[in-house]
C-alpha positions as CSV (number, residue, x, y, z in Angstrom):
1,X,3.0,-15.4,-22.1
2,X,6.0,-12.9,-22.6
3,X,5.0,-9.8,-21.0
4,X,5.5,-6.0,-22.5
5,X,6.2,-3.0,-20.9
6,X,4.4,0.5,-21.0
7,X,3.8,3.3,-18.7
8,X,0.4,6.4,-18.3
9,X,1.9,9.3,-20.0
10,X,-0.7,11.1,-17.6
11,X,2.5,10.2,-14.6
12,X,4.1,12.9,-16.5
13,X,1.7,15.7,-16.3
14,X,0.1,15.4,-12.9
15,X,1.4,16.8,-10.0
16,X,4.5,17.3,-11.5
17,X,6.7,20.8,-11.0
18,X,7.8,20.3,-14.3
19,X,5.3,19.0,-16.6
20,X,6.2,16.6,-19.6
21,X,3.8,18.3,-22.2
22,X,5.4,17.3,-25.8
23,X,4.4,14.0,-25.8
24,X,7.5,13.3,-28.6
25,X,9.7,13.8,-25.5
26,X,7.9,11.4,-23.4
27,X,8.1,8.7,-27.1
28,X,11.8,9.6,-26.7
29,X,12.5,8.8,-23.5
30,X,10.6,6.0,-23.3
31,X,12.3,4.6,-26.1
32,X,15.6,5.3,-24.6
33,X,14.9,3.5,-21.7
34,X,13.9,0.4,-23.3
35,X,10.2,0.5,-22.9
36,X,7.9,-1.3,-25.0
37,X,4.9,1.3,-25.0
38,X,3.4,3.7,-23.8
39,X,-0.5,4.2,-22.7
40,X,-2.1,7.3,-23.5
41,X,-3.7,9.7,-21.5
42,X,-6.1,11.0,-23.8
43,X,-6.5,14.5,-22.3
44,X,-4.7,17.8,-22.8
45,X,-2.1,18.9,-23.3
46,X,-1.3,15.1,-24.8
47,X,-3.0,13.9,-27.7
48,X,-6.7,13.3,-27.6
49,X,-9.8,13.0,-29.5
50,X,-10.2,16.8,-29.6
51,X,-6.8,18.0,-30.7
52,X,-6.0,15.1,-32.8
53,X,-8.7,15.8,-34.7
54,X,-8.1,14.1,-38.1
55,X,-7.3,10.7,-39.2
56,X,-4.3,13.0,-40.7
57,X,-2.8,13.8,-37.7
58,X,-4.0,10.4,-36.1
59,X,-2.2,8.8,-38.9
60,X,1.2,10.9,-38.1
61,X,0.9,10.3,-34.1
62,X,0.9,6.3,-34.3
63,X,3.4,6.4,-36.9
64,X,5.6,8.4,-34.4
65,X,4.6,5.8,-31.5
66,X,6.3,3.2,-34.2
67,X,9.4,5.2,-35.2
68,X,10.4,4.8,-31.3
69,X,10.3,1.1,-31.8
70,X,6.8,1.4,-28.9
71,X,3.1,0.9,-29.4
72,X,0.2,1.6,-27.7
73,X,-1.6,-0.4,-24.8
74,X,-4.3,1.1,-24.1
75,X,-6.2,4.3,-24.0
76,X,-7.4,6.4,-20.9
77,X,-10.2,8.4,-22.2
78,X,-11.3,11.5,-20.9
79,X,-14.2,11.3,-19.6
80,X,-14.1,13.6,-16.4
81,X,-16.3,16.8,-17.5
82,X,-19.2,14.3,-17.9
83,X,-21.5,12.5,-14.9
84,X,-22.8,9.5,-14.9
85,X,-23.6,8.7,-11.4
86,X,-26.0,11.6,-10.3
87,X,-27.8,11.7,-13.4
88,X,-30.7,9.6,-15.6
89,X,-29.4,10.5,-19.0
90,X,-26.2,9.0,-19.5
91,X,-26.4,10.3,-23.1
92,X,-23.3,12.8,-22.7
93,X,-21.0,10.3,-21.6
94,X,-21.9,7.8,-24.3
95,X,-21.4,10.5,-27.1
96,X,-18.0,11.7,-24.9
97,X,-16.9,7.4,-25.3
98,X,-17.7,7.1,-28.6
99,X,-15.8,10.3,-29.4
100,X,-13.0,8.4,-27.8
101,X,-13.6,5.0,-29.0
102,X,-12.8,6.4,-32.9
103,X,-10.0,7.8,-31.8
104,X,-9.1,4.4,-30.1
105,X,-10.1,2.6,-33.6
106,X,-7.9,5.3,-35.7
107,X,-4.5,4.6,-33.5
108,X,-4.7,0.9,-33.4
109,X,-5.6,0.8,-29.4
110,X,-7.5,-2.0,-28.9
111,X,-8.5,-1.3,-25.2
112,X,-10.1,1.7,-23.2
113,X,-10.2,2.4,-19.8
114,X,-12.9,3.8,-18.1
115,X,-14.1,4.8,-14.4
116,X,-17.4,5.8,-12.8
117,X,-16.4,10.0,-13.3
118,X,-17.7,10.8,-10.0
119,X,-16.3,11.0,-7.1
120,X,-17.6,8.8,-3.8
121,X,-18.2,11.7,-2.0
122,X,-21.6,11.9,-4.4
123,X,-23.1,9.3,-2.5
124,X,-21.3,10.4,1.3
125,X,-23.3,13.3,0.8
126,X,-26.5,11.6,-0.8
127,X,-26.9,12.8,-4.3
128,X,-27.0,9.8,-5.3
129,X,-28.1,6.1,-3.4
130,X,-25.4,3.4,-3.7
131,X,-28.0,1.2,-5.9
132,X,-28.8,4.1,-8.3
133,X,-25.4,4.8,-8.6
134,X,-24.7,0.8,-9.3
135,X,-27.6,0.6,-11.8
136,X,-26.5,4.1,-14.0
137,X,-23.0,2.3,-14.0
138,X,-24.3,-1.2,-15.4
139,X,-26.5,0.5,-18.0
140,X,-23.4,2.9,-19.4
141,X,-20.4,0.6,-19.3
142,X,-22.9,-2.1,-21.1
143,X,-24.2,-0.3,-23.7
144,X,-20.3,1.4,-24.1
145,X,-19.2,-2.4,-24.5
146,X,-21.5,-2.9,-27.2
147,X,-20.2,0.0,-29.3
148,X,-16.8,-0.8,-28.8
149,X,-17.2,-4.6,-29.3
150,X,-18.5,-3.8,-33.0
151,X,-14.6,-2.2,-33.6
152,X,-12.7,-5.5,-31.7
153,X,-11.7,-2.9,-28.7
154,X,-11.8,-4.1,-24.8
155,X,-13.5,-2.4,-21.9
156,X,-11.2,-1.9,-19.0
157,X,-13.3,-0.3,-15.5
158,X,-10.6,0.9,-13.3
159,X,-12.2,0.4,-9.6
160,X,-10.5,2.4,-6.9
161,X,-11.2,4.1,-3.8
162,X,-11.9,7.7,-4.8
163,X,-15.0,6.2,-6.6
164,X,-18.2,4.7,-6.0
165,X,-18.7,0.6,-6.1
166,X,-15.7,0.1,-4.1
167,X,-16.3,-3.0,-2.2
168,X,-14.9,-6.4,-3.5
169,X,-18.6,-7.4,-3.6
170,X,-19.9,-4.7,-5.5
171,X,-16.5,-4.6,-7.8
172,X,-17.4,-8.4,-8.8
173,X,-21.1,-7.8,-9.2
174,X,-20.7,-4.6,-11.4
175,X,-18.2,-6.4,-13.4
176,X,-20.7,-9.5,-13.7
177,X,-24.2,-7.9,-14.0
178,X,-22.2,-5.8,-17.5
179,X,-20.9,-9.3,-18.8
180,X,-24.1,-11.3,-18.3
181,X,-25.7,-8.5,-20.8
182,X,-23.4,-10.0,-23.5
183,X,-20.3,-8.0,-22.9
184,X,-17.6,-10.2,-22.7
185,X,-14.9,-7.5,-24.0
186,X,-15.9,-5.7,-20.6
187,X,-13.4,-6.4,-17.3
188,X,-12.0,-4.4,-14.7
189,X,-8.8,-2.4,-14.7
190,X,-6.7,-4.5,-12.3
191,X,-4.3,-1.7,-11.1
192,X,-2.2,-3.4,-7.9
193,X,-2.4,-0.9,-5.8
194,X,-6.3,-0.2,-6.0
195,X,-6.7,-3.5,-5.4
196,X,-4.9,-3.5,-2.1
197,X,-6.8,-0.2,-0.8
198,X,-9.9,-1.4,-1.9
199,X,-9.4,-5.5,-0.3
200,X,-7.1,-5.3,2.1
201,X,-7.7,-1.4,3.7
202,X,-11.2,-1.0,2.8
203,X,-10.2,2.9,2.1
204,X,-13.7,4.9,2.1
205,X,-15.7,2.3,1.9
206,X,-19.7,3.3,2.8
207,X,-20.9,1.7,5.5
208,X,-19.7,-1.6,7.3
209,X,-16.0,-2.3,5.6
210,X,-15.6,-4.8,3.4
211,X,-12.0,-6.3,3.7
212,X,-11.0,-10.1,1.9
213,X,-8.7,-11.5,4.4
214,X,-6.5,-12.3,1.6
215,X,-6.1,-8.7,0.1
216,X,-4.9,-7.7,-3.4
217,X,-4.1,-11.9,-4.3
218,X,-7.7,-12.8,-2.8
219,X,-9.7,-10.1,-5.1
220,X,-7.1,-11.0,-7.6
221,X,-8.1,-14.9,-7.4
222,X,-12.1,-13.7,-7.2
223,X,-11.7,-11.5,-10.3
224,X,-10.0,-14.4,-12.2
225,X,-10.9,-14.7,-16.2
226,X,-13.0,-10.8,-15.6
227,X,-10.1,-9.2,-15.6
228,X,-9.3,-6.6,-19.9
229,X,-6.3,-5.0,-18.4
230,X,-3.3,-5.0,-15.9
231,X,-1.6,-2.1,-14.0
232,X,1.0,-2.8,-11.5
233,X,2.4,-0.3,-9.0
234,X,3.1,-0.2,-5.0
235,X,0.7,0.9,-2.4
236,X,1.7,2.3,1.4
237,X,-1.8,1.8,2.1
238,X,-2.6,5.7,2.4
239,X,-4.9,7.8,0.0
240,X,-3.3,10.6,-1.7
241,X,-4.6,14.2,-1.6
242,X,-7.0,13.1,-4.3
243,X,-8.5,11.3,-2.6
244,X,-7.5,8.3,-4.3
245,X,-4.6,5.2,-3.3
246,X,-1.3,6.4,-3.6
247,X,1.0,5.2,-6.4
248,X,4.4,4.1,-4.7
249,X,7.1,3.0,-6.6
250,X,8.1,-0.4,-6.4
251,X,9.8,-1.2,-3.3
252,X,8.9,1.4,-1.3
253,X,5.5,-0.3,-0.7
254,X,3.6,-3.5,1.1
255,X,2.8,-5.7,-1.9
256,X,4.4,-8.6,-2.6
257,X,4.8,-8.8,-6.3
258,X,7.0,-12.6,-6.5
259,X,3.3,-13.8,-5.7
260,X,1.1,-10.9,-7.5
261,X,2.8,-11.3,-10.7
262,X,2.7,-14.9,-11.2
263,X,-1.3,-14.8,-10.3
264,X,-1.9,-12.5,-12.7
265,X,-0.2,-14.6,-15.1
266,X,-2.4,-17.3,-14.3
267,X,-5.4,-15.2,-14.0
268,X,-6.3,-15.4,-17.8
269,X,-6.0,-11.8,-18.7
270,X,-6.4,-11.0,-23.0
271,X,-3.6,-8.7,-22.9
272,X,0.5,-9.1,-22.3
273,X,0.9,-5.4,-21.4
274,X,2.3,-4.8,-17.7
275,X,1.2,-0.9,-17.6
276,X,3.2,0.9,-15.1
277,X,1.2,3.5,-13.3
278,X,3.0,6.3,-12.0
279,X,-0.4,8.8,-11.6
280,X,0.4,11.8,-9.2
281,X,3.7,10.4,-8.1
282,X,5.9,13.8,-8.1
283,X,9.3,13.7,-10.1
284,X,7.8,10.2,-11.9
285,X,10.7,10.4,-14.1
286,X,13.1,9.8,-11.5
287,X,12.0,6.3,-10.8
288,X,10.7,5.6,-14.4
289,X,13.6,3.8,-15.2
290,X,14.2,2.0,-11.7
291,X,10.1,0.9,-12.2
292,X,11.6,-1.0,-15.7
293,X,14.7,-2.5,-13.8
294,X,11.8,-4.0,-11.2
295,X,9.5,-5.2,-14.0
296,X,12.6,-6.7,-16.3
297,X,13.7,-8.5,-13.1
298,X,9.7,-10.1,-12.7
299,X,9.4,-10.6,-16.2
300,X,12.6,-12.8,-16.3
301,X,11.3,-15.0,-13.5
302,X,7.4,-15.0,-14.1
303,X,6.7,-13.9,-18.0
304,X,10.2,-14.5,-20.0
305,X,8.1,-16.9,-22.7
């Protein structure tokens, strides 16, 4: 399968001294540099569900994503004012997805990601057990993948450190315990980098750590046909000042993409976008167009048909 391009606009709002806000100019740019989409960050001051409020101007923003010769590959929906962890009544962030998932059904995007909202430290400082937490998480994303099932639009969970249900174990069984209720539109998020914090460093993990001997490749390999969606991006191994695993650029990392790339082409995944994830790097446009130059050269030797 011939793999496309696209890039989070959020890479060019956070942490960034000069913030990208007229998403137009990101479209431009993009386009310029020869990328194939673009993956939208539903949250201000880009479009979202609130400010793109009608299916006029939702009309007008795809048809600009298709003037620049790009489309969409997925939507990140904003999610973050609501809990879901730390309370019984996931009601809020139900009506918060659906809100997005229209949005995602007016703009063509046929794939949502999603994350747990809270942060681990909920459950490092016991306002929530680990098993409540897990259970909250299963009945929320299932009932999510139901509604967006009815509208042909995948579920993509984006495990990663900063969160709760960070163990390879407990990745896979979330993953599984949402799919065996009928869901199979629901997967995980595999974003590169997570996956190597989360494997092969065990990064704020509760408890005993839980590291695969294999890494990123080995949850890879144990996450093989569960997997809606693929972000690729470097790891140094260190957590950001979020909290969360750093987003390196290409090269200036520890994963090994001539065998990452191949086994994620092999790993049975509904979707030829390669999603470049630039989240929090500062000056991400400085190496926005190296990051294409890397991702040309591995889709010429793993994805060129």
């Amino acid at each position: 399968m011939k793999a496309k391009l696209s890039i989070g606009s959020w890479a060019y709002i956070f942490n960034q001294e000069n913030p990208t806000n007229d998403f137009h100019v990101i479209l431009h740019k993009l386009h310029d540099l020869g990328y194939d989409g673009v993956e939208l960050g539903g949250f201000n001051p880009h479009p979202g569900p609130d400010t793109c409020d009608t299916r006029a101007k939702r009309d007008s923003l795809r048809k600009d994503v298709k003037d620049h010769g790009l489309s969409f590959s997925a939507l990140a929906a904003d999610l973050w004012s609501q809990k879901l962890l730390t309370v019984e009544d996931s009601g809020p962030y139900i009506a918060a997805f659906t809100k997005n998932l229209f949005f995602a059904e007016d703009l063509g995007i046929d794939c949502i990601r999603v994350d747990t909202v809270e942060p681990i430290t909920v459950i490092q400082k016991g306002q929530v057990d680990s098993k409540t937490a897990f259970d909250r998480a299963v009945k929320a994303f299932d009932l999510c993948s139901k509604l967006a099932a009815n509208r042909g639009i995948r579920i993509c969970w984006e495990f990663e450190p900063g969160f709760p249900i960070n163990k390879p174990s407990e990745i896979i069984a979330l993953v599984d315990a949402v799919r065996e209720r009928g869901n199979p539109n629901f997967g995980v998020l595999y974003d590169t980098c997570h996956a190597h914090m989360c494997a092969a460093i065990g990064a704020n993990q509760i408890g005993e750590k839980e590291i695969l001997p294999g890494g990123a490749m080995e949850l890879l390999e144990k996450l093989k046909g569960k997997i809606t969606h693929v972000h690729l991006i470097d790891s140094d191994g260190s957590l950001n000042e979020h909290n969360t695993s750093t987003h390196n650029p290409f090269g200036t990392g520890k994963l090994d993409f001539d065998k990452l790339i191949p086994a994620i082409q092999k790993a049975g995944v509904p979707s030829d976008w390669w999603c470049v994830d630039l989240c929090f790097w500062p000056h991400a446009w400085d190496v926005t167009a190296d990051s294409k130059k890397f991702l040309d050269k591995m889709r010429t030797k793993y994805a060129a048909a």
